[in-house]
C-alpha positions, -999 to +999 in steps of 0.1 A: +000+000+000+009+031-006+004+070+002-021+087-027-002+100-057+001+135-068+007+150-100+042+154-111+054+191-112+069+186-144+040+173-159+027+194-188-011+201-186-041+218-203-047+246-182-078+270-186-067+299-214-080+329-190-081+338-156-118+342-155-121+302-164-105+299-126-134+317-108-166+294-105-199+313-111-213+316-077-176+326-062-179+357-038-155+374-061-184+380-083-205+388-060-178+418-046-177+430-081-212+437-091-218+455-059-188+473-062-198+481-099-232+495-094-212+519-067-214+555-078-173+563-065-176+600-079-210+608-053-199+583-025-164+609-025-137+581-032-098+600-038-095+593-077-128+586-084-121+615-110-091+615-125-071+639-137-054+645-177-021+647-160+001+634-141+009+595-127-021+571-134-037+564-100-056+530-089-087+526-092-108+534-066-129+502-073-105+481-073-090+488-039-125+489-025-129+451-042-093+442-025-107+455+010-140+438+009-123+410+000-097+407+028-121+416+057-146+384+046-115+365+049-101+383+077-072+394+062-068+434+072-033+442+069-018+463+042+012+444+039-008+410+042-028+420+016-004+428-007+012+395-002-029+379-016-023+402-049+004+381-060-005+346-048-043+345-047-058+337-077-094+352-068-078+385-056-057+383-092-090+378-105-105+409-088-074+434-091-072+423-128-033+411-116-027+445-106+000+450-074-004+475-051+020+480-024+012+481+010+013+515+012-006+522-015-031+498+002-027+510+037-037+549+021-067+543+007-081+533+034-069+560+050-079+586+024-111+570+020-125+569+056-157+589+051-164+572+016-162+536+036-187+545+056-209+554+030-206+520+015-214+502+045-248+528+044-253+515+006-255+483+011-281+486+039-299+510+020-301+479-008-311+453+011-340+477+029-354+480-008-349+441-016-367+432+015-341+415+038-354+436+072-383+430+091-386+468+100-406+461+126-384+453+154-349+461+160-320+456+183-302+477+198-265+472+213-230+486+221-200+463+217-168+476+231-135+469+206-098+478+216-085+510+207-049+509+188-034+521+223-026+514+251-040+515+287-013+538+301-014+561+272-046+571+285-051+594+311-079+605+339-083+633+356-086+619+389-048+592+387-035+625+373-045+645+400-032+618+424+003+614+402+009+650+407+004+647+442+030+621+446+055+639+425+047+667+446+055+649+478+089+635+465+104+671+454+093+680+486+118+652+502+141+660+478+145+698+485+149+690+523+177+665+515+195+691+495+188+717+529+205+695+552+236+702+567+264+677+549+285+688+575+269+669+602+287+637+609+266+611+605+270+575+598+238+568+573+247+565+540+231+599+520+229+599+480+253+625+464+243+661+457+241+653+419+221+622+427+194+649+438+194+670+416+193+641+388+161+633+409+146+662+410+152+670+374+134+641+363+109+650+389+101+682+380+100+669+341+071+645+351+051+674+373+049+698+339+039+674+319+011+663+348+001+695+347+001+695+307-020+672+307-047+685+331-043+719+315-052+702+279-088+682+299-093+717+315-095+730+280-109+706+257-137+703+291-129+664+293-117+643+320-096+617+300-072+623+274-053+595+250-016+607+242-018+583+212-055+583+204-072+614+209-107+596+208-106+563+223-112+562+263-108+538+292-135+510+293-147+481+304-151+457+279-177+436+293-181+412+321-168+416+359-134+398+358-122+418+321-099+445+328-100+482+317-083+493+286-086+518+259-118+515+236-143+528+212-182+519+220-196+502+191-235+517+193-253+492+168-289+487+154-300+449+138-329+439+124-349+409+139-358+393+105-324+380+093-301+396+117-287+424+096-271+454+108-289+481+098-264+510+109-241+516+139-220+544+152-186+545+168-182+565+200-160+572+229-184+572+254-184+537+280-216+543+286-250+530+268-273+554+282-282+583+260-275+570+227-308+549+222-323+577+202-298+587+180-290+547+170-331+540+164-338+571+142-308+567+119-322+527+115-355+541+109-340+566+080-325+537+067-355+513+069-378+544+057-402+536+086-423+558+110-426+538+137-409+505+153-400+489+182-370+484+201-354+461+227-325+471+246-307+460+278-315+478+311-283+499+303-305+522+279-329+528+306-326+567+308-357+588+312-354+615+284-338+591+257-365+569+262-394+595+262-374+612+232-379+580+215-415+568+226-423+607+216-411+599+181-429+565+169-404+542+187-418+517+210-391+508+237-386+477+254-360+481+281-362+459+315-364+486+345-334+498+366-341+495+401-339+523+418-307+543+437-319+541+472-327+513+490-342+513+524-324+493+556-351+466+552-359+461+515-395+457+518-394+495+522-372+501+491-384+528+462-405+500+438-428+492+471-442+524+469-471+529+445-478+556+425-517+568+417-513+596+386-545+608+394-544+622+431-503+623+424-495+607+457-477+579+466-484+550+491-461+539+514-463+500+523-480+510+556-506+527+541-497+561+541-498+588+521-464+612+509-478+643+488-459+661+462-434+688+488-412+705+460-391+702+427-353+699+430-323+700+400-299+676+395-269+673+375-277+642+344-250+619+336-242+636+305-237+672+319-273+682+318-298+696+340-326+675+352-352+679+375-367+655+401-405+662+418-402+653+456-431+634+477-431+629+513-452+629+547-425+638+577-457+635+603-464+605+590-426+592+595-426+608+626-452+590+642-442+556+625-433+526+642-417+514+609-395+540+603-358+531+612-363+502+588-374+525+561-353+557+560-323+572+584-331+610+574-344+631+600-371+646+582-385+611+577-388+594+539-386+616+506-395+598+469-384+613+442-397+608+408-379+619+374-398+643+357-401+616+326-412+590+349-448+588+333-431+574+302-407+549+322-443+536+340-461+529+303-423+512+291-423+493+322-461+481+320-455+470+287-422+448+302-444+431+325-470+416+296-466+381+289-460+398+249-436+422+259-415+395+277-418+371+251-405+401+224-377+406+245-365+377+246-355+382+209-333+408+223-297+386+225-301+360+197-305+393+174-285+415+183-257+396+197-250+376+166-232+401+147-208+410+175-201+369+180-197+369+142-178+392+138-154+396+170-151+362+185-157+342+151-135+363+126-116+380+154-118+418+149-116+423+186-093+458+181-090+485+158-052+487+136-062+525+129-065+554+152-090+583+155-131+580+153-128+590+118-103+556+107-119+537+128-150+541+115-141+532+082-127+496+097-159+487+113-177+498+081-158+471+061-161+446+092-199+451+090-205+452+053-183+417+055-209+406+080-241+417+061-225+404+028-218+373+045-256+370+056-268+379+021-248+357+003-265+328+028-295+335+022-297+341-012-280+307-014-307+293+007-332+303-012-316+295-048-315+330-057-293+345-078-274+374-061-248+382-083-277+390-113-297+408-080-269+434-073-268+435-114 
C-alpha cells in the first residue's frame, strides 16, 4: 500500500486559457464586483474617483474597494498582508485584474477614504432595505466595546492624574529637604550624592509639567480623559466583571430581527449605553424608511429622556427597569414598594400612608445636563411611625423622588411586564448579539489597527459590510437565488 499520488510538477497540462475560467460562477469574487460596480465612487467621494489629464495614473478606486471587501470576509486586514494575496491569490488576481499594489498604496486608501467607507457600508443597507431582507418592525439595539490601537497607560484620567501630581509633589518635597541638610553633620547613614538629587529632582520636576500639561489640555478641551496616542478612544470596560479596563471605542449598533442584519451603527468614545438609544433607532429608521418600530434594549438604555425622546417619536421601547438608587435598611421598604396613583399624584407607602408632592429639585444628568426631580413625602407620618428606622435614616422622615419623565418609564415598564412584551424581549440577544459573536469572537476583529473615530469608523464599516454580505450571500444561497444578477 501506498500514500495517494500526486501529480508530477513537471508534468505538462491543459490549463484553462484565462483567468476568468479559474473563478466558478457563484464565487464571492463576483458577488464583490457587481456590488462594487453599481457603486457610484464619484458621489460616494472616493480620492480618484475623478481622474485627472495629468500626471501619474492612479488606482482605481474600485479596485482597492474590491481588495478591502475582499480581505475583511477572509479576515485578512493588513496592508502588507494583503499585498502579499495580490500576488498569490488567484481570486484577488481575478479581482485586481493582476494589478499589485503596495502596501502603502493599500494601507492609504483606506486612510484617504474613511468617510467614503462609511458610505458604503450605508449602501449596502440601503439595498437590502429595498430588496426586503429587514423585518422593520423590530430592531435591536446594542453597544460592543472593541480595543483601541493604544494602550492603557497612554490614557489618562483626571482623577490618577491628580493623584500622580500629588506624589511627584510629595517627593520634590523630600528631595528639597535633602538638599537643605547640613552635609557637614557627621553622620553614619549612607546619603545619595548632591548630583544624585538634583538628577532626581530634574526628572521630577519633568514628570510634574507634563502632569500638569495634561490636566491643562482636559481643562480646556472640558474632558476628564485624554489619550496621548489616540485622541478619541477612552478607558473601558469591555464587558463582564473579571475583564480588565483598557482603551476602547463603544460600538452603538442597530439589527434587524428578521435575518439579523445590521442596519447601521456608530462609533463613539463614550463607556456608557445610556443616552444613545435615540440617536442609534432614528438613523435605523432613516435607513429602513419607517415611521414607527419597536426596540429592545438592555437595562443599560434605561434613561428617562432618551426613552421618552424616543416613545415621543414612533419608537416603542422595550427596556427591562433599573431599580432604583436608594434602598431602604429593610428592603420591603425600598423605592419600587411604593405605589404611585397619577390621578391624586400621591404615593403610598407600604403602611398605608400617604407622601404628597413637597417641591421640585435639579440635579446634574450623567451627561452634563440639568434635570429635574418632583419630591413626595409625609414627615408627620414618619414621625409618628413605628416602621421608620427600617425604612429611611433622614431626619425629616422618607422623601420619593420621581424623574420628571417617569410617566413614560411607567407605560415602558407596564408594557415589560405583559406576557407579549416578555416574550418580544426575549429576541433581544439572539438578534442582536449575533453580529458582535460573528464578527469579534468568530472572525476575530476584537481591536481596531487605525487610530482616531474618523479611521476607525471606516474599519468597522468594512467589518460590518463583510458581516451583512456574509448573511446575504447565505440566504440568497438558501433560497436558490441568484445574487450576483440581483446586485446586477
Amino acid at each position: 500500500m501506498t500514500y495517494i499520488i500526486g501529480e508530477s510538477r513537471d508534468q505538462f497540462t491543459l490549463t484553462p486559457l484565462c483567468l476568468d475560467d479559474y473563478i466558478g460562477p457563484d464565487s464571492i469574487c463576483r458577488v464583490i464586483e457587481a456590488y462594487v460596480s453599481r457603486l457610484d465612487m464619484i458621489a460616494l467621494g472616493f480620492k480618484y474617483a475623478e481622474i485627472k489629464d495629468t500626471g501619474r495614473p492612479p488606482f482605481d478606486p474600485a479596485k482597492m474597494l474590491s481588495l478591502y471587501i475582499y480581505g475583511y470576509l477572509n479576515r485578512v486586514r493588513s496592508s502588507r498582508r494583503l499585498e502579499a494575496e495580490t500576488g498569490r491569490n488567484i481570486e484577488v488576481m481575478w479581482l485586481m485584474d493582476k494589478l499589485t499594489p503596495d502596501d502603502k498604496t493599500i494601507s492609504n486608501f483606506r486612510k484617504d477614504n474613511a468617510a467614503a467607507l462609511r458610505k458604503v457600508f450605508r449602501e449596502f443597507s440601503l439595498w437590502c432595505s429595498a430588496e426586503g431582507l429587514y423585518g422593520k418592525e423590530l430592531i435591536a439595539v446594542d453597544g460592543t466595546k472593541i480595543r483601541a490601537a493604544s494602550s492603557r497607560k497612554n490614557s489618562h484620567t483626571q482623577k490618577f492624574t491628580e493623584k500622580q501630581l500629588a506624589d511627584v509633589e510629595k517627593k520634590i518635597t523630600k528631595y528639597m529637604k535633602s538638599l537643605d541638610e547640613n552635609d557637614a553633620q557627621e553622620s553614619d547613614e549612607v546619603k545619595p550624592s548632591a548630583e544624585a538629587v538634583q538628577d532626581a529632582l530634574k526628572k521630577l520636576t519633568d514628570k510634574k509639567a507634563k502632569l500638569e500639561g495634561f490636566l491643562d489640555q482636559m481643562k480646556e478641551n472640558g474632558v476628564e480623559e485624554i489619550s496621548t496616542v489616540d485622541p478619541d478612544c477612552r478607558i473601558m470596560k469591555q464587558g463582564g466583571d473579571g475583564r480588565p479596563l483598557d482603551a476602547c471605542y463603544n460600538v452603538q449598533t442597530a439589527v434587524d430581527a428578521k435575518n439579523k442584519l445590521i442596519v447601521d451603527f456608530e462609533v463613539t468614545s463614550c463607556a456608557k449605553d445610556a443616552g444613545s438609544l435615540f440617536e442609534t433607532t432614528q438613523s435605523a429608521k432613516e435607513i429602513l424608511d419607517v415611521q414607527e418600530i419597536t426596540v429592545v434594549a438592555d437595562k443599560g438604555y434605561y434613561e428617562g429622556k432618551d426613552i421618552a425622546d424616543c416613545e415621543n417619536h414612533g419608537t416603542t421601547c422595550l427596556i427591562p427597569e433599573v431599580p432604583g438608587s436608594y434602598s431602604a435598611p429593610d428592603p420591603k421598604y425600598d423605592h419600587e414598594n411604593f405605589i404611585y396613583n397619577k390621578e391624586s399624584d400621591i404615593y403610598t407607602c407600604p403602611e398605608g400612608q400617604a407622601l404628597s408632592y413637597k417641591r421640585v429639585i435639579k440635579h446634574n444628568k450623567a451627561d452634563g445636563t440639568k434635570g429635574t426631580n418632583r419630591v413626595y413625602g409625609n414627615p408627620k407620618a414618619c414621625a409618628n411611625c413605628p416602621h421608620r428606622a427600617e425604612c429611611t435614616e433622614s431626619k425629616n422622615g422618607r422623601s420619593i423622588y420621581r424623574s420628571e419623565y417617569q410617566d413614560t418609564l411607567d407605560e415602558v415598564d407596564a408594557r415589560m411586564s405583559t406576557p407579549e412584551g416578555r416574550q418580544t424581549f426575549k429576541k433581544r440577544q439572539q438578534t442582536v448579539e449575533h453580529p458582535f459573536g460573528t464578527t469579534k469572537h468568530g472572525w476575530g476583529y476584537r481591536n481596531y489597527l487605525c487610530r482616531g473615530k474618523e479611521k476607525t469608523t471606516a474599519e468597522q464599516s468594512m467589518v460590518f459590510l463583510a458581516y451583512n454580505l456574509r448573511r446575504v450571500i447565505n440566504i440568497f444561497k438558501a433560497n436558490e437565488w441568484n445574487l450576483v444578477e440581483r446586485l446586477a
